[in-house]
C-alpha positions, 0 to 999 in steps of 0.5 A, spaced: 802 244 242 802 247 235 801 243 229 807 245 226 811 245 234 813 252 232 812 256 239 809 263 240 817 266 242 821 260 238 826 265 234 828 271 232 831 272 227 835 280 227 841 284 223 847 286 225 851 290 222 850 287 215 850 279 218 843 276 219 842 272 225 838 267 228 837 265 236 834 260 239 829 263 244 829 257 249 823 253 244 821 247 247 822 244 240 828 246 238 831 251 232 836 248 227 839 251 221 842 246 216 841 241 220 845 243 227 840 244 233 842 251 236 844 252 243 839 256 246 841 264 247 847 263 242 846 268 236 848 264 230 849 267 223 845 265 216 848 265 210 843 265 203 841 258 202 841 255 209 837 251 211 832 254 217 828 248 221 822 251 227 820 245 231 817 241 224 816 247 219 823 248 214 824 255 211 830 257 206 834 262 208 836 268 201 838 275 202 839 279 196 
């Protein structure tokens, strides 16, 4: 158990091309981004201003 519920492989967060993504690595605390829970294995895409939630910890997605 982690403080945050962040497993050591949660995510992973990768670039394709010139798209962003992020694939829930089958966490047992789920991944989320703006609030959608992601399906295990799916590679969804991030746009700036998503919002990301590991397990209890949120982060903000910006590209530049």
């Amino acid at each position: 158990w982690d403080e945050g519920g962040v497993s050591r492989r949660h995510a992973r967060i990768f670039i394709q091309g010139t798209q962003v993504s992020i694939e829930d690595l089958n966490s047992t605390n789920y991944t989320y981004v703006n609030q959608q829970r992601l399906t295990p294995g799916q590679p969804h895409p991030l746009n700036s201003g998503d919002e990301v939630r590991l397990g209890r910890v949120k982060l903000n997605f910006h590209s530049i």
